[in-house]
PyMOL Python script that loads the backbone (N, CA, C, O; Angstrom):
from pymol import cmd

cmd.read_pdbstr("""\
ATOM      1  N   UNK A   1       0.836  -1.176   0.000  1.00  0.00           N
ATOM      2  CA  UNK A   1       0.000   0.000   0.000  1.00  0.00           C
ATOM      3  C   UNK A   1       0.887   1.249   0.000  1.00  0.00           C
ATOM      4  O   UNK A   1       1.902   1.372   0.686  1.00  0.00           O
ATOM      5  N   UNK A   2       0.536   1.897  -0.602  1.00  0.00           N
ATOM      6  CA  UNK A   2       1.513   3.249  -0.961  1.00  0.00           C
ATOM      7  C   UNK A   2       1.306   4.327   0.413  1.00  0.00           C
ATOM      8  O   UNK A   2       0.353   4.265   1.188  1.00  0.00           O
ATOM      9  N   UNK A   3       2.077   4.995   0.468  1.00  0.00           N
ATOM     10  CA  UNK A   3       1.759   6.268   1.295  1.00  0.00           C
ATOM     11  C   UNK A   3       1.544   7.280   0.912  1.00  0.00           C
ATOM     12  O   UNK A   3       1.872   7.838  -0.136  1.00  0.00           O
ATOM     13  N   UNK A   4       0.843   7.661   1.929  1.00  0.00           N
ATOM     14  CA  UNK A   4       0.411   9.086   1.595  1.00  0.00           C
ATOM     15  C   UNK A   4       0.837  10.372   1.695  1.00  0.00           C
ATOM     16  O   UNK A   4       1.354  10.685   2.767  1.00  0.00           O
ATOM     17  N   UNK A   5       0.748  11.200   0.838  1.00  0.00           N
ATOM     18  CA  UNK A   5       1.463  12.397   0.747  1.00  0.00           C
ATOM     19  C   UNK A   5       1.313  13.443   2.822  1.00  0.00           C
ATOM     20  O   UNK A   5       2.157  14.072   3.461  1.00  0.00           O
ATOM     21  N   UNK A   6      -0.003  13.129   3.089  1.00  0.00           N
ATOM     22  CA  UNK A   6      -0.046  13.578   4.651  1.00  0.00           C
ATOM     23  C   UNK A   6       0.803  12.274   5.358  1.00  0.00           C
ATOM     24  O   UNK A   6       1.383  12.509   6.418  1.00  0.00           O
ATOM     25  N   UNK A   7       0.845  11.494   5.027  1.00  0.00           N
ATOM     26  CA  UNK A   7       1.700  11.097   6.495  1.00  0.00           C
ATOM     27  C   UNK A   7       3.372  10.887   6.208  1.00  0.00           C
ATOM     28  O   UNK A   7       4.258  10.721   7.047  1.00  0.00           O
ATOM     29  N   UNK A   8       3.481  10.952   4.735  1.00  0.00           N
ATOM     30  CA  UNK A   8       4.905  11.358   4.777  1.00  0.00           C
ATOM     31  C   UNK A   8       5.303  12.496   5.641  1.00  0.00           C
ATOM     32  O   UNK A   8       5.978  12.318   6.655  1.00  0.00           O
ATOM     33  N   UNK A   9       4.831  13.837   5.198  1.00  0.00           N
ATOM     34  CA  UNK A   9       4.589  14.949   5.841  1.00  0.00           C
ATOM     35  C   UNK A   9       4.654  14.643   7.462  1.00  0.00           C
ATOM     36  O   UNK A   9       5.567  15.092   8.156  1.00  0.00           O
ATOM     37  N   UNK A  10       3.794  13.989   7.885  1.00  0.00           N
ATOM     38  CA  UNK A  10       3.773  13.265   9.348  1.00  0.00           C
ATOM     39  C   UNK A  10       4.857  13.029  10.055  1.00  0.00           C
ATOM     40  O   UNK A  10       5.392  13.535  11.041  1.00  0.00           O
ATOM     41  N   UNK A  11       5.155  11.769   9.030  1.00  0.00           N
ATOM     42  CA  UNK A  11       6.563  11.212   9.520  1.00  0.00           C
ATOM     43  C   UNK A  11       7.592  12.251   9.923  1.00  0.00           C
ATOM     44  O   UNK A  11       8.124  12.354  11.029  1.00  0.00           O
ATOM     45  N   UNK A  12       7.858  13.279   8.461  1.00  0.00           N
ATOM     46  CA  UNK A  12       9.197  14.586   8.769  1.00  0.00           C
ATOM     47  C   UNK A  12       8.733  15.247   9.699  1.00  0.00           C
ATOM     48  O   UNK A  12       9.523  15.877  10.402  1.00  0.00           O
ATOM     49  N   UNK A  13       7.275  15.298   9.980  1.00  0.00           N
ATOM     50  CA  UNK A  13       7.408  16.199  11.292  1.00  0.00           C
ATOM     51  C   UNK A  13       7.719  15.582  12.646  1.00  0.00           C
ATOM     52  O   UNK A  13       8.039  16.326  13.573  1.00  0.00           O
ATOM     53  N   UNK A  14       7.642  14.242  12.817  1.00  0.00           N
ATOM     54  CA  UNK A  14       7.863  13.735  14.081  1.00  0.00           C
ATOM     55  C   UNK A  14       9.729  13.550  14.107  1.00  0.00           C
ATOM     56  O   UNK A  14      10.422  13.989  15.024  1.00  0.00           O
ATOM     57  N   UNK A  15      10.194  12.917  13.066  1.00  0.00           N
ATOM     58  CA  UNK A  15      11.555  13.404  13.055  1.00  0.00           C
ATOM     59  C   UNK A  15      11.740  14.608  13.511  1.00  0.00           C
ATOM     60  O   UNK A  15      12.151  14.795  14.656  1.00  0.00           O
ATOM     61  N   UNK A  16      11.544  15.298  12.922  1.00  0.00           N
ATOM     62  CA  UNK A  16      12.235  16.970  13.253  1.00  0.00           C
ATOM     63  C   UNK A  16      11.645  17.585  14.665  1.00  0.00           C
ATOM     64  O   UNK A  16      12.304  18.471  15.208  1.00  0.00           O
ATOM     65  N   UNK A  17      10.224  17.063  15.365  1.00  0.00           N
ATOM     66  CA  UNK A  17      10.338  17.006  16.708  1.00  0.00           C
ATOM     67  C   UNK A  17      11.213  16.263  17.568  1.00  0.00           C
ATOM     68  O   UNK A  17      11.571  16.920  18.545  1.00  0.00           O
ATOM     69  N   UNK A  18      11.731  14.933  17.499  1.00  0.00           N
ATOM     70  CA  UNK A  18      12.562  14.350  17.903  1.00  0.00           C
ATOM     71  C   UNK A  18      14.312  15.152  17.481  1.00  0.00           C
ATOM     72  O   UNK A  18      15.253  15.213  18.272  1.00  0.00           O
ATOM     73  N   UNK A  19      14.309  15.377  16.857  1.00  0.00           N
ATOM     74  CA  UNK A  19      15.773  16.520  16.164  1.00  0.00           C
ATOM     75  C   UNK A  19      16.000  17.556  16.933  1.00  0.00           C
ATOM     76  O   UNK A  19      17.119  17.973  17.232  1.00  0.00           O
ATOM     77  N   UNK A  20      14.644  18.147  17.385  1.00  0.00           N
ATOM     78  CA  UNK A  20      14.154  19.514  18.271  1.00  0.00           C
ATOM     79  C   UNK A  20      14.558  19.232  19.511  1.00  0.00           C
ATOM     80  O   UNK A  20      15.347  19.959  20.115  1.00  0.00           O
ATOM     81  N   UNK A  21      13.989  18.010  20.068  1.00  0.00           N
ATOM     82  CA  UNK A  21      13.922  17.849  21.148  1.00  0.00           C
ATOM     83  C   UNK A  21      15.112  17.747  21.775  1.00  0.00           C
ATOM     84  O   UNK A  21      15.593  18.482  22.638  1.00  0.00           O
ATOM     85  N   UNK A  22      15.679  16.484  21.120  1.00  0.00           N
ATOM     86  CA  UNK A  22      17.596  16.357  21.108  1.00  0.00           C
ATOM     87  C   UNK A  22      18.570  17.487  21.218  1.00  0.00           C
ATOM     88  O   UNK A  22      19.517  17.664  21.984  1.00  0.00           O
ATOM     89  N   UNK A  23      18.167  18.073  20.417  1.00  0.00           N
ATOM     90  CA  UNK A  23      19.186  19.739  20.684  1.00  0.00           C
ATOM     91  C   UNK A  23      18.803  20.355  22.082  1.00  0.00           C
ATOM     92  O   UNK A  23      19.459  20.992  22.907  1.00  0.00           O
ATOM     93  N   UNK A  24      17.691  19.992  22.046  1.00  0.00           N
ATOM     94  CA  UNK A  24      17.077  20.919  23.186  1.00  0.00           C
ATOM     95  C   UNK A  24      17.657  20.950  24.641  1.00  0.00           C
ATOM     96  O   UNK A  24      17.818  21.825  25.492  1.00  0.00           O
ATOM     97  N   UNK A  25      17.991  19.111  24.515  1.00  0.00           N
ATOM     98  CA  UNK A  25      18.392  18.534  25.469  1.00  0.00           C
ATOM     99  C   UNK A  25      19.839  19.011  25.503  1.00  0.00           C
ATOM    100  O   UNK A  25      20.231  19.554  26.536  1.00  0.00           O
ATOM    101  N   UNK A  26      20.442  18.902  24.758  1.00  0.00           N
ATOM    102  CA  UNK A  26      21.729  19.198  24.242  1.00  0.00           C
ATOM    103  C   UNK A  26      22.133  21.125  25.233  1.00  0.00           C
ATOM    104  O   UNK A  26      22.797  21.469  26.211  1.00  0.00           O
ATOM    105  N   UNK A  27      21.469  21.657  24.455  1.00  0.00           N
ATOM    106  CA  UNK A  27      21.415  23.082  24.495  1.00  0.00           C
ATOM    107  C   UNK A  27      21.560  23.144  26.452  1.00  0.00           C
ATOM    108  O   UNK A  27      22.589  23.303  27.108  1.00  0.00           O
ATOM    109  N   UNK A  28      20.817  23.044  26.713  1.00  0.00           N
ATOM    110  CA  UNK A  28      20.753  22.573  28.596  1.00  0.00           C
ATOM    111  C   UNK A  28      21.461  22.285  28.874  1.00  0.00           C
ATOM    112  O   UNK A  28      21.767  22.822  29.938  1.00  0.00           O
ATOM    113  N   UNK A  29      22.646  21.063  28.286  1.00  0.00           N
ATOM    114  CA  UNK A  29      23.489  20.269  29.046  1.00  0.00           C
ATOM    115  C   UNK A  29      24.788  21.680  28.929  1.00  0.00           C
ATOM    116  O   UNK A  29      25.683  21.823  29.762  1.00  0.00           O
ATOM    117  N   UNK A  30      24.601  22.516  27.795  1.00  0.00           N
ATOM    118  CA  UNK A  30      25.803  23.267  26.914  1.00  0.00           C
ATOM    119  C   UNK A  30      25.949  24.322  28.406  1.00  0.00           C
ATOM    120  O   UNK A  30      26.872  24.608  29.169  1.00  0.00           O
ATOM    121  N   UNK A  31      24.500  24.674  28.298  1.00  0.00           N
ATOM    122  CA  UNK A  31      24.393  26.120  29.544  1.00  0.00           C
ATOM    123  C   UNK A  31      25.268  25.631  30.893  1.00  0.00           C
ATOM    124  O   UNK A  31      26.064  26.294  31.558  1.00  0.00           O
ATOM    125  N   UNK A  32      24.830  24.204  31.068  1.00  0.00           N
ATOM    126  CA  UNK A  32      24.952  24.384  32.211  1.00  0.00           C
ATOM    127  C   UNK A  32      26.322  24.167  32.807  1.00  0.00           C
ATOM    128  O   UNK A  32      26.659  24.604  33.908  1.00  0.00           O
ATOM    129  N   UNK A  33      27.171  23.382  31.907  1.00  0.00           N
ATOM    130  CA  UNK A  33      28.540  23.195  31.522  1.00  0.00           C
ATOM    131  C   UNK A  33      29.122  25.227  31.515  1.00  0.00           C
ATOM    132  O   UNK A  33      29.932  25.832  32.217  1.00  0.00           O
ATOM    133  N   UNK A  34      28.356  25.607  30.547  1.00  0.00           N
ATOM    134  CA  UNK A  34      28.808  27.093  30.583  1.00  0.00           C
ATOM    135  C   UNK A  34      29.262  27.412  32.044  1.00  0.00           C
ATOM    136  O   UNK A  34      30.405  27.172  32.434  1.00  0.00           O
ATOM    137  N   UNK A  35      28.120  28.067  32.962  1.00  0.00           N
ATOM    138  CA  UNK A  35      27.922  28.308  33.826  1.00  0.00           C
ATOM    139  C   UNK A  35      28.855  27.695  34.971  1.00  0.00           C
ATOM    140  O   UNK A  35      29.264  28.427  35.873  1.00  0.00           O
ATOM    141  N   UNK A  36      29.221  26.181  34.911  1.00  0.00           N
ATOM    142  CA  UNK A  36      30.145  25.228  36.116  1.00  0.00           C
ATOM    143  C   UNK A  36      31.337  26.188  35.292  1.00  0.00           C
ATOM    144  O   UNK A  36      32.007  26.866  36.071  1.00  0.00           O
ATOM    145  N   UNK A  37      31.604  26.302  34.192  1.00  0.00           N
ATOM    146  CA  UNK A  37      32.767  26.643  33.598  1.00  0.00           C
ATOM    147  C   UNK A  37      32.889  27.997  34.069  1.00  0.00           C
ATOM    148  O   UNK A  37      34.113  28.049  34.182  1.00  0.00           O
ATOM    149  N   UNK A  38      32.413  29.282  34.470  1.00  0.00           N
ATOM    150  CA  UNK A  38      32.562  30.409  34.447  1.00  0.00           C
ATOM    151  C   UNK A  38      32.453  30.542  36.290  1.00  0.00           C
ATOM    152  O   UNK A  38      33.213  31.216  36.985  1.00  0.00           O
ATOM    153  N   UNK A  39      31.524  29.864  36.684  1.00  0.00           N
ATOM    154  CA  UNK A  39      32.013  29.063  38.219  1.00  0.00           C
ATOM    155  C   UNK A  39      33.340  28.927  38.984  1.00  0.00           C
ATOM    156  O   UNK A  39      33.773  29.473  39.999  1.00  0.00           O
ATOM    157  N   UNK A  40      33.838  27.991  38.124  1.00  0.00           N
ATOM    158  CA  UNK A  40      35.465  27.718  37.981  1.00  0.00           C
ATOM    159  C   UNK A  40      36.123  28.538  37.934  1.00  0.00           C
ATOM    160  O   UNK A  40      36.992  28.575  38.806  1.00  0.00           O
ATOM    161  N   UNK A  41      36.090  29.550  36.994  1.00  0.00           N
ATOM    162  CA  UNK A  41      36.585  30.788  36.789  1.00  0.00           C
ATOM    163  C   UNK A  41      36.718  31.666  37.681  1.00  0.00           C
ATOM    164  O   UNK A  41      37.614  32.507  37.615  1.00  0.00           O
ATOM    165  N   UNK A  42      35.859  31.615  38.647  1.00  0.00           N
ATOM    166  CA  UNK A  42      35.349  32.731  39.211  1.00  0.00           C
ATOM    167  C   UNK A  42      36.225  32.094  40.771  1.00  0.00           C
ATOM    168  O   UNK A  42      37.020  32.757  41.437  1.00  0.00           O
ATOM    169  N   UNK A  43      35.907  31.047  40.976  1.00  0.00           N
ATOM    170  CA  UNK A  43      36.867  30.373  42.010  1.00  0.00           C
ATOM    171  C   UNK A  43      38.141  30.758  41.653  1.00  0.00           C
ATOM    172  O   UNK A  43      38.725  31.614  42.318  1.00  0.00           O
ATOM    173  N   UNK A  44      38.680  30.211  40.636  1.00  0.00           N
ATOM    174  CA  UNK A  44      40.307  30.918  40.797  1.00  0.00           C
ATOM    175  C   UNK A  44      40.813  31.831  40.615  1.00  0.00           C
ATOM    176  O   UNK A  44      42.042  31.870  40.668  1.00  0.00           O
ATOM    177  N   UNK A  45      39.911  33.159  40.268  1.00  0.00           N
ATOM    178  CA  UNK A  45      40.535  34.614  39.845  1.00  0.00           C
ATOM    179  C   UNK A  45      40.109  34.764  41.521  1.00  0.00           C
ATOM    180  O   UNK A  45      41.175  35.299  41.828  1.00  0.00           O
ATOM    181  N   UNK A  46      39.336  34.696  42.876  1.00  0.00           N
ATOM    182  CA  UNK A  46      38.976  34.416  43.793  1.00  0.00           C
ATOM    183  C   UNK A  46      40.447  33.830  44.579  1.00  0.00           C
ATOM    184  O   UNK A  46      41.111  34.671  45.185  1.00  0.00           O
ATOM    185  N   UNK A  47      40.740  32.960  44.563  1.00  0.00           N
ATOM    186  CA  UNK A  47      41.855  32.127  45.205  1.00  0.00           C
ATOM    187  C   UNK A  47      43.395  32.766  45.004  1.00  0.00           C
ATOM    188  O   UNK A  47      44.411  32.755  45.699  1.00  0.00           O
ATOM    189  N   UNK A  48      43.079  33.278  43.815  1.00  0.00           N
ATOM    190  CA  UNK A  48      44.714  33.775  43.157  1.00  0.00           C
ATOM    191  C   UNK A  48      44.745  35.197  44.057  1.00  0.00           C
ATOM    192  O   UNK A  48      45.669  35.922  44.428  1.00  0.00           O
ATOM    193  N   UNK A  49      43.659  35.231  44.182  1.00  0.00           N
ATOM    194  CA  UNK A  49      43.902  37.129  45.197  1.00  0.00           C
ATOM    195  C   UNK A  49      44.022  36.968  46.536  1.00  0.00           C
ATOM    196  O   UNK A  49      43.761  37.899  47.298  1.00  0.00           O
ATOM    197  N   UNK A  50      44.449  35.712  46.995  1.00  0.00           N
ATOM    198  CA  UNK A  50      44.719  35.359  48.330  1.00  0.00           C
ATOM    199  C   UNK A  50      43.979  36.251  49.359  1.00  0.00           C
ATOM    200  O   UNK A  50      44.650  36.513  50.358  1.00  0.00           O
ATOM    201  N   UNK A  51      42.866  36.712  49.318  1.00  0.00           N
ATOM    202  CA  UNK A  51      42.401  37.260  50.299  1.00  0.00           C
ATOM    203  C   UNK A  51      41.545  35.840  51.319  1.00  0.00           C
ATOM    204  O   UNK A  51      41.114  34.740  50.975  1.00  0.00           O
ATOM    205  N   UNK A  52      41.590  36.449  52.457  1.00  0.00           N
ATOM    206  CA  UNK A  52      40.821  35.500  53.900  1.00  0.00           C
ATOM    207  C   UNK A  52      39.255  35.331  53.408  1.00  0.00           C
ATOM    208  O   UNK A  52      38.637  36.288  52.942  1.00  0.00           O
ATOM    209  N   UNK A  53      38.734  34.154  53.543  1.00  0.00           N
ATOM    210  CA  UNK A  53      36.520  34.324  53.083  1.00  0.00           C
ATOM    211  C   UNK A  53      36.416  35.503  54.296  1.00  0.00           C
ATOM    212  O   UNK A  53      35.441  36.252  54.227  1.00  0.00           O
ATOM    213  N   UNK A  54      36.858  35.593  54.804  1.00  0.00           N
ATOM    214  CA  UNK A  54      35.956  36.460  55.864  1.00  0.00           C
ATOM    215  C   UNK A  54      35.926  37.974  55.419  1.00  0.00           C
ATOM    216  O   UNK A  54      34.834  38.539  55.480  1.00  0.00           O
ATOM    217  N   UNK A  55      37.255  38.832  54.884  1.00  0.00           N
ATOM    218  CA  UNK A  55      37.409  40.013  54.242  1.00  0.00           C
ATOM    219  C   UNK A  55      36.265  39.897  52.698  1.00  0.00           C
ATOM    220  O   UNK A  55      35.619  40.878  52.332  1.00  0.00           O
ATOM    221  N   UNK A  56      36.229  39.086  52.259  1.00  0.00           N
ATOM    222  CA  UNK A  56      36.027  38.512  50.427  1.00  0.00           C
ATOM    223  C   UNK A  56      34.219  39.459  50.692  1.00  0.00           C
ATOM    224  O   UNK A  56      33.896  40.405  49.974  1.00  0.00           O
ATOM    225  N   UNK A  57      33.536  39.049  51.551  1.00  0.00           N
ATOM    226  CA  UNK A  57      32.582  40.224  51.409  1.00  0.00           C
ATOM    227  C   UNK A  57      32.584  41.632  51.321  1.00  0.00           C
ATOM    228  O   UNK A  57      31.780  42.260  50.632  1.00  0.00           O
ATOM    229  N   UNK A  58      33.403  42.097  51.952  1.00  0.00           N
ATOM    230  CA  UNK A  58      34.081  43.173  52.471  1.00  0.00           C
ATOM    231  C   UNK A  58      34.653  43.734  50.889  1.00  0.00           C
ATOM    232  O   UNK A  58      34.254  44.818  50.463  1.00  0.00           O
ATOM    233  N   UNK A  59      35.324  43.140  50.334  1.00  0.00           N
ATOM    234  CA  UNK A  59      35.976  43.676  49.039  1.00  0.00           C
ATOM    235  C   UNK A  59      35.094  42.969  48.108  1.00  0.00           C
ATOM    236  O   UNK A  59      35.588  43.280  47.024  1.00  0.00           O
ATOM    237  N   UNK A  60      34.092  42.208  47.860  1.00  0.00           N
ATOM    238  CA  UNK A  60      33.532  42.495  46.673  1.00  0.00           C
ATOM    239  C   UNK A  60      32.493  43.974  46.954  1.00  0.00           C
ATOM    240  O   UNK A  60      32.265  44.560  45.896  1.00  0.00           O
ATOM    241  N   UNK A  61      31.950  44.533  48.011  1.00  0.00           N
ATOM    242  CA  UNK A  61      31.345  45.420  48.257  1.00  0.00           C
ATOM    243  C   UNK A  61      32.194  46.703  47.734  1.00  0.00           C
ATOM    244  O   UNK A  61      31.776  47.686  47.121  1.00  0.00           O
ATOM    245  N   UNK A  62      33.020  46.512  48.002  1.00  0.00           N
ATOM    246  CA  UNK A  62      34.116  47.810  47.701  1.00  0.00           C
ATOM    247  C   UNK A  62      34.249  47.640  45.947  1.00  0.00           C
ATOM    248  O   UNK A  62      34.166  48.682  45.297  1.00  0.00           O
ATOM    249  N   UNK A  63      34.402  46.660  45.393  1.00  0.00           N
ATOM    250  CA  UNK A  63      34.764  46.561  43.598  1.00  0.00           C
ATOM    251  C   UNK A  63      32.888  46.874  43.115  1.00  0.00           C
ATOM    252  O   UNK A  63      32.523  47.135  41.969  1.00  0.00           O
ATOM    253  N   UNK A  64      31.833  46.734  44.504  1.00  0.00           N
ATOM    254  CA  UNK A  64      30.514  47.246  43.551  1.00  0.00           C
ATOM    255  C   UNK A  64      30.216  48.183  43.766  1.00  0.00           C
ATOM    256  O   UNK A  64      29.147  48.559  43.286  1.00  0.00           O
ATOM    257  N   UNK A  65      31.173  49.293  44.803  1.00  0.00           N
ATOM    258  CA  UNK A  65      30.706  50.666  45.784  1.00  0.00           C
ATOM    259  C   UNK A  65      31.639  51.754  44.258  1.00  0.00           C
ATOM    260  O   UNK A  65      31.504  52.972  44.145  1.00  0.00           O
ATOM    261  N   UNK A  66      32.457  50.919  43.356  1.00  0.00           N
ATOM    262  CA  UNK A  66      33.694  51.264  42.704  1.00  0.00           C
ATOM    263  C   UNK A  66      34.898  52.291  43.588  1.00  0.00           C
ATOM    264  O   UNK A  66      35.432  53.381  43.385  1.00  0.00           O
ATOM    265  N   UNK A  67      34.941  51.394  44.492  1.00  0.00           N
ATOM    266  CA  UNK A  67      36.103  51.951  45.151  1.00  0.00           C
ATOM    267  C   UNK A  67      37.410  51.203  44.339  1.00  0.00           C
ATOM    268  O   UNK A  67      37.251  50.392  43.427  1.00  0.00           O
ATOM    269  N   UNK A  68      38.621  51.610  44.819  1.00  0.00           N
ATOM    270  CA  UNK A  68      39.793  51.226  44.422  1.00  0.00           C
ATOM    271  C   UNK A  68      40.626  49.869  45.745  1.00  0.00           C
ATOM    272  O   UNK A  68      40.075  49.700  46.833  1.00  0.00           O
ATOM    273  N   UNK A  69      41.508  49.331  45.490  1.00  0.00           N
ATOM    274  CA  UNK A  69      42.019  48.224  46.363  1.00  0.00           C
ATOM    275  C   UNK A  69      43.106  48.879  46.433  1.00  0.00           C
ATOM    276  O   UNK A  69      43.894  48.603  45.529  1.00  0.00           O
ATOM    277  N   UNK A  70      43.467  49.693  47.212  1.00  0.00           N
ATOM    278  CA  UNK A  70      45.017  49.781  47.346  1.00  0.00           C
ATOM    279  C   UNK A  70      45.663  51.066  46.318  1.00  0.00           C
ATOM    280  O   UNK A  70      46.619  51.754  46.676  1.00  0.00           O
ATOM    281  N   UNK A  71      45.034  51.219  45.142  1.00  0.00           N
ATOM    282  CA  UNK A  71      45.461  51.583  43.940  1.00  0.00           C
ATOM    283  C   UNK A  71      45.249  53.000  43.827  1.00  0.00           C
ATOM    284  O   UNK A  71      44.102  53.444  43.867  1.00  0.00           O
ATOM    285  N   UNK A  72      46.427  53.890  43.664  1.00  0.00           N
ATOM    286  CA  UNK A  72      46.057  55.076  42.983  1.00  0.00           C
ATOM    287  C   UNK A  72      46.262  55.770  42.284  1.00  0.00           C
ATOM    288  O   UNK A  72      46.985  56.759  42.406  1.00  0.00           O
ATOM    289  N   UNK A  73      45.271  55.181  40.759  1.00  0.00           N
ATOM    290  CA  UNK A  73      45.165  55.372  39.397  1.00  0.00           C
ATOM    291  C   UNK A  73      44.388  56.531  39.440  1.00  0.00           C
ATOM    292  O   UNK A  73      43.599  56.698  40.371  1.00  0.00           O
ATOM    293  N   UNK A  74      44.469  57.060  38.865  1.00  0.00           N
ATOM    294  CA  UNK A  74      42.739  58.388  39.012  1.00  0.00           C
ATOM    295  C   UNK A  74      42.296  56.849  37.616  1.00  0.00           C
ATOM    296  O   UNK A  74      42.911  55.910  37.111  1.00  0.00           O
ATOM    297  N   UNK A  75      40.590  57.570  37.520  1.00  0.00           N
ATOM    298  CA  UNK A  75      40.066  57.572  36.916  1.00  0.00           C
ATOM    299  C   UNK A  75      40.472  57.820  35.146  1.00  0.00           C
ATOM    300  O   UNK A  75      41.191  58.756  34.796  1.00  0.00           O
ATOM    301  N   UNK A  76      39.811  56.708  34.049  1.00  0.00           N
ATOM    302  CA  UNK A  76      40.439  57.853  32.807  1.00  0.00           C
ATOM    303  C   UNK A  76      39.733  58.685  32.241  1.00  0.00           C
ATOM    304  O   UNK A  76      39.959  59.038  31.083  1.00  0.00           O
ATOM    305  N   UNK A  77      38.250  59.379  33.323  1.00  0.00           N
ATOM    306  CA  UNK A  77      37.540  60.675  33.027  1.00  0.00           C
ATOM    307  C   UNK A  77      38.555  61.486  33.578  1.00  0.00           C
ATOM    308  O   UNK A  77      38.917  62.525  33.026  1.00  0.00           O
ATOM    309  N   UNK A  78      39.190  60.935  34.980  1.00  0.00           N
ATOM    310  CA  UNK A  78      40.521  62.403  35.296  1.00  0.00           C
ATOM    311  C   UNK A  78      40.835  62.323  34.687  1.00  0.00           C
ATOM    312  O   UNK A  78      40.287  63.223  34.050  1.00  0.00           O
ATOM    313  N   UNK A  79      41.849  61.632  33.687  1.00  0.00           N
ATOM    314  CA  UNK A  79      43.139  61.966  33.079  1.00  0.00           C
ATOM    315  C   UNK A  79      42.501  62.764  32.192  1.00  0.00           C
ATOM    316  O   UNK A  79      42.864  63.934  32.071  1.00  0.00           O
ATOM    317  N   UNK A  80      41.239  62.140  31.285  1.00  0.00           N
ATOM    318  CA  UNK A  80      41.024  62.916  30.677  1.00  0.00           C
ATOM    319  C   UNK A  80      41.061  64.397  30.599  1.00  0.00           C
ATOM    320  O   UNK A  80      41.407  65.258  29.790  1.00  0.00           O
ATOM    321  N   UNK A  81      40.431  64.302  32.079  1.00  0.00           N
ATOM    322  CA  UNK A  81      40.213  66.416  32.342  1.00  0.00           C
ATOM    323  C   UNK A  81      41.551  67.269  32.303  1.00  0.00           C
ATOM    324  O   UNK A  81      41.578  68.461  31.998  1.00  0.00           O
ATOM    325  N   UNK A  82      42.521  66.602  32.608  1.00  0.00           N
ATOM    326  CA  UNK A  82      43.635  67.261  32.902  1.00  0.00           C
ATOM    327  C   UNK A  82      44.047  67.864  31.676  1.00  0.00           C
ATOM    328  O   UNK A  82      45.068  68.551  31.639  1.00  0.00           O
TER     329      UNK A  82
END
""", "prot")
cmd.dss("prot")
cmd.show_as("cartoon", "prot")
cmd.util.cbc("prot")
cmd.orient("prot")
């Protein structure tokens, strides 16, 4: 018995939901790999600045207040002005 022009049609669409779905799955596994990866990151630019956990609140407050660590660069709106 021959097929029919609708369930060929059928068929490619359940493939290409299953194709969809697979990436989909895929796509999730990618993020979340991202994220452990930038995690990681974030641990050792963290560790390499040898600061104590107990200060580490203390100075990320200060890098979001945009204070400076120690450093005195002006700004490059000062330099600019000068």
């Amino acid at each position: 018995m021959a097929t029919t022009k609708s369930a060929k049609i059928e068929a490619e669409i359940e493939k290409v939901k299953a194709k969809i779905a697979e990436q989909q799955t895929k796509l999730k596994e990618l993020e979340q790999r991202k994220v452990e990866a930038e995690n990681s990151e974030i641990v050792d630019i963290v560790r390499g600045m040898s600061i104590p956990l107990a200060e580490l609140p203390l100075v990320l407050q200060q890098l979001r207040a945009g204070k400076t660590l120690g450093q005195n660069v002006p700004k490059s709106e000062e330099v600019a002005a000068e």
